[in-house]
C-alpha distance (Angstrom), angle and dihedral (degrees) to the residues before:
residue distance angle dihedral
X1 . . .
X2 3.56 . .
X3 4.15 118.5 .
X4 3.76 110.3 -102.7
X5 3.62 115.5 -91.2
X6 4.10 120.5 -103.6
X7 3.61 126.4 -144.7
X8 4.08 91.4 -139.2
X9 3.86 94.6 84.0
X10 4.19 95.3 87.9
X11 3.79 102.3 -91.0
X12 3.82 110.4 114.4
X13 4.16 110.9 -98.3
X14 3.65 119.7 -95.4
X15 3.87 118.0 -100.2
X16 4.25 110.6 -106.2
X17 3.85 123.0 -103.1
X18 3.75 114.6 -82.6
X19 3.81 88.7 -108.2
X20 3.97 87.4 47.6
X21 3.86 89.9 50.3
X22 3.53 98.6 50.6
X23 3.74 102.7 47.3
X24 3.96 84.0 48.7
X25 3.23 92.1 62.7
X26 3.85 100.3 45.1
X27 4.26 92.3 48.7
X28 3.90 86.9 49.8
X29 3.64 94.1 58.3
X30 4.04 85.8 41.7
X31 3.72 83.3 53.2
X32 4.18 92.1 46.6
X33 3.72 86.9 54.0
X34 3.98 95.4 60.5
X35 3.26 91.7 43.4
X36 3.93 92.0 53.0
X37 3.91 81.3 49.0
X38 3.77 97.3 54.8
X39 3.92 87.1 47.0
X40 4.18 88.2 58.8
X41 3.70 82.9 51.4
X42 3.44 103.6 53.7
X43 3.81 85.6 51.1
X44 3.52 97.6 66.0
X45 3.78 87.5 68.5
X46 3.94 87.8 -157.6
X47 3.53 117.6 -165.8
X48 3.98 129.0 -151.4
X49 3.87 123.9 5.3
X50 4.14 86.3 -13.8
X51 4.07 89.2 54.1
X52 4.08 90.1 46.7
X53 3.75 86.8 53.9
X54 3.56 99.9 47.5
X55 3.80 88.9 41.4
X56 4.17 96.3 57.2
X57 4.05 80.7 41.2
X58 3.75 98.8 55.8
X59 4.04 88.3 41.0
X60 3.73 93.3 55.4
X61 3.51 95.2 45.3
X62 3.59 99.8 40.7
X63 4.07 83.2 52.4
X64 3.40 91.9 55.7
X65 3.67 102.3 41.4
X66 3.88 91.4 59.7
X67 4.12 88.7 42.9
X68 4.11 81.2 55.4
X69 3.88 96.1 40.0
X70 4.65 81.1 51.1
X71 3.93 83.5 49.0
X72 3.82 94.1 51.5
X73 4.17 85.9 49.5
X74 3.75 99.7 44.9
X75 3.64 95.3 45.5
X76 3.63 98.8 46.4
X77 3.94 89.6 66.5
X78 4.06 90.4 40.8
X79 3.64 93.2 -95.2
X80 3.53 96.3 136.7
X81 4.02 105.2 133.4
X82 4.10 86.4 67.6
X83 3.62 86.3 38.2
X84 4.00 81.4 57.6
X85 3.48 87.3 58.0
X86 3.54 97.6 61.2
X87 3.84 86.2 38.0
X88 4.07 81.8 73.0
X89 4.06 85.6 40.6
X90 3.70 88.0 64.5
X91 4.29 104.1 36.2
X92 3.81 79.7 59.1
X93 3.70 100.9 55.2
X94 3.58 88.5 43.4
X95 3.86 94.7 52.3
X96 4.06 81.1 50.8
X97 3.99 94.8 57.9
X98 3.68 95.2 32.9
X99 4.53 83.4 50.0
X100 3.80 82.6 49.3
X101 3.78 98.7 48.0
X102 3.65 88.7 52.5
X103 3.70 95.1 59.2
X104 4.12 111.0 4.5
X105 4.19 93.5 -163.4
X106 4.01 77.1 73.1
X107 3.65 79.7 69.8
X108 3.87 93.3 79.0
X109 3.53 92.1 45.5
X110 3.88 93.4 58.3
X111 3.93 92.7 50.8
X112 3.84 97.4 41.1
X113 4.23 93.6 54.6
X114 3.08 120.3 117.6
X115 3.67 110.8 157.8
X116 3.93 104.4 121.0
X117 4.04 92.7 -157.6
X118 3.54 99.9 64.7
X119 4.05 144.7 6.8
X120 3.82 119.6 -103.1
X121 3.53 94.9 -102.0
X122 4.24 128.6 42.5
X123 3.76 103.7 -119.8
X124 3.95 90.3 -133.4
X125 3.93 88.9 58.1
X126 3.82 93.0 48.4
X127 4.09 91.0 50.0
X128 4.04 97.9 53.1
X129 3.73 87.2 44.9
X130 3.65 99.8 53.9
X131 3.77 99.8 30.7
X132 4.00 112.6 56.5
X133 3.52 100.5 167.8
X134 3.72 120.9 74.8
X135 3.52 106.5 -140.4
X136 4.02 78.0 56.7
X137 3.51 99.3 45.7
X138 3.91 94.0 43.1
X139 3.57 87.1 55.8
X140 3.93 96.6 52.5
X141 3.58 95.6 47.1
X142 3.77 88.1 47.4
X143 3.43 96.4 51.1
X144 3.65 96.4 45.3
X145 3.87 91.1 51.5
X146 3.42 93.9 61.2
X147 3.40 98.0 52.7
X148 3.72 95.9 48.5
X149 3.94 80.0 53.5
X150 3.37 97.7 65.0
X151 3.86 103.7 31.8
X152 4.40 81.5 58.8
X153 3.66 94.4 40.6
X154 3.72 90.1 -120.5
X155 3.83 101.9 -160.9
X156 4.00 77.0 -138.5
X157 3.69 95.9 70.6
X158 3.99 96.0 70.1
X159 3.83 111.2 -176.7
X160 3.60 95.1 0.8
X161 4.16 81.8 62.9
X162 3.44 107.6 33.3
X163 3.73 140.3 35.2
X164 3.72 87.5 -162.9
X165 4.19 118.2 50.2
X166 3.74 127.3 174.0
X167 3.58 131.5 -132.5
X168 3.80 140.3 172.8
X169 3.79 86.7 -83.2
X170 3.89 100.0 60.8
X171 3.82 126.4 -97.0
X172 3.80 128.4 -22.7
X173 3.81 136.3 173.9
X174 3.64 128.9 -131.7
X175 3.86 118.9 -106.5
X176 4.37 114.0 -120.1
X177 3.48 91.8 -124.1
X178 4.31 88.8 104.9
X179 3.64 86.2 50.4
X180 3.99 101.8 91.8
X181 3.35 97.1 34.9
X182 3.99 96.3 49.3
X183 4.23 83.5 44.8
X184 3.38 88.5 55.1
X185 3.97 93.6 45.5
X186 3.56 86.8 49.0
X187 4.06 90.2 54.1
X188 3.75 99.8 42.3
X189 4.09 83.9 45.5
X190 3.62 89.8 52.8
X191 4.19 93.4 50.9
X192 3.64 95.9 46.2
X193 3.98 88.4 51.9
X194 3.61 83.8 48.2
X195 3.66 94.6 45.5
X196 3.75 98.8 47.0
X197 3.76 94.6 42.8
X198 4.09 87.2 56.4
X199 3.61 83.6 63.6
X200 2.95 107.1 46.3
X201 3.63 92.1 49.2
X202 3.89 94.0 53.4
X203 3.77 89.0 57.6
X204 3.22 93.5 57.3
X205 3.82 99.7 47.5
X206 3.60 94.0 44.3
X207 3.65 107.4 82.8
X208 4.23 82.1 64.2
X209 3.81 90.0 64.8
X210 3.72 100.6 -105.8
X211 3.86 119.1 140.3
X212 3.14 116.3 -145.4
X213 4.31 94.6 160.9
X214 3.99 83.9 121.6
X215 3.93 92.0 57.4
X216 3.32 95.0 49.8
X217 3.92 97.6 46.1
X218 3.46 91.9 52.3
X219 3.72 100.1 46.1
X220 3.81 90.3 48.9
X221 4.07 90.6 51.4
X222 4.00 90.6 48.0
X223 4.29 91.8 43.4
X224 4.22 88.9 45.6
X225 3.89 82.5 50.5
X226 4.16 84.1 52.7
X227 3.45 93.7 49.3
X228 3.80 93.4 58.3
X229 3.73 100.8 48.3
X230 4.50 77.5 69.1
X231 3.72 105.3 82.7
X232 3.84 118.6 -150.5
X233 4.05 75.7 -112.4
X234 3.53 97.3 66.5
X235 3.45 100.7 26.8
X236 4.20 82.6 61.3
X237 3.35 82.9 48.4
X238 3.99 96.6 57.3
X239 3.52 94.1 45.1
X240 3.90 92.5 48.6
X241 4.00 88.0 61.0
X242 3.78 95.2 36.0
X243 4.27 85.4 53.6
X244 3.61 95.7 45.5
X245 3.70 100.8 63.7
């Protein structure tokens, strides 16, 4: 079999499935509307505990809305295992806000770190404190497992890893018939980060008296528009190759 072809060699890169396309275009107007939100915020020009707030807010968000915006690139020329990696970029910013929201004094502790070989808080911790139930909590851990898989190129992963495995029979490369459906995992991964970090961030802002009801509307309408573009099809499709490895 021949290795699958790259768009990197000069010729101009291949326009995304229809499917691809679509959901592309819904997650960048989700994306649009955070941004839009973290502009409001910065207009408040808060000052004291309210202006810390708003500041670690606007940070995380911002963060995440370029990690998105990087998503929305790499998957629109089938790049989606290193848009996987910043899949796992963005469930761990939004386990930060949503840890945050749940106790805002953590707030302090996120700005003040400065220990470069690890975050404040041990991703494990964060996901049995925020998720209760199991089915929940199963599904978090699972997720962020195989994301960690393929941003360390965790022989384990198989074809979500590698385009190229080995076997007793010599070298072979991995078909593209994944690639659409693990784009559009990818994308719908990226929206519900999106989504739930919103949230989260308008809980914690909304003690200071800012409304952000209009934000919140309007990124659920554009992520329930997300969610549709999946059919059950590929959806069983994801969770087939999620289950298998």
């Amino acid at each position: 079999m021949e290795p699958p072809s790259v768009s990197d060699r000069g010729e101009p890169a291949p326009a995304p499935p229809a499917k691809v396309a679509e959901a592309l275009e819904v997650l960048g107007s989700l994306r649009r509307t955070t941004v839009e939100g973290t502009i409001y915020l910065l207009r408040q020009r808060a000052a004291g505990g309210a202006g810390q707030t708003i500041a670690l807010v606007v940070a995380i968000l911002n963060r995440m809305a370029e990690a998105s915006a990087s998503v929305e690139l790499l998957t629109s020329t089938g790049r989606w295992r290193d848009a996987a990696v910043l899949a796992l970029v963005l469930a761990e910013l939004r386990l930060d806000l949503a840890y945050i929201a749940q106790r805002p004094d953590r707030a302090g502790t996120w700005l003040a770190h400065q220990e470069e070989g690890r975050k404040p808080w041990r991703v494990g911790a964060q996901i049995r404190e925020l998720f209760t139930e199991e089915v929940e909590r199963n599904a978090e851990f699972g997720n962020y497992r195989h994301l960690s898989m393929i941003k360390h190129a965790n022989p384990a992963s198989g074809v979500l890893g590698f385009d190229v495995h080995a076997s007793a029979e010599g070298l072979g490369f991995n078909g593209n018939d994944i690639d659409v459906s693990m784009s559009l995992a990818c994308l719908a991964y990226a929206g519900l980060c999106l989504r739930s970090a919103t949230e989260s961030a308008a809980e914690l802002v909304q003690d200071f008296g800012l409304n952000t009801t209009s934000m919140l509307e309007e990124v659920g309408r554009w992520h329930e528009a997300l969610q549709l573009v999946l059919s059950d099809h590929v959806k069983a499709e994801i969770l087939e190759l999620f289950g298998s490895q």
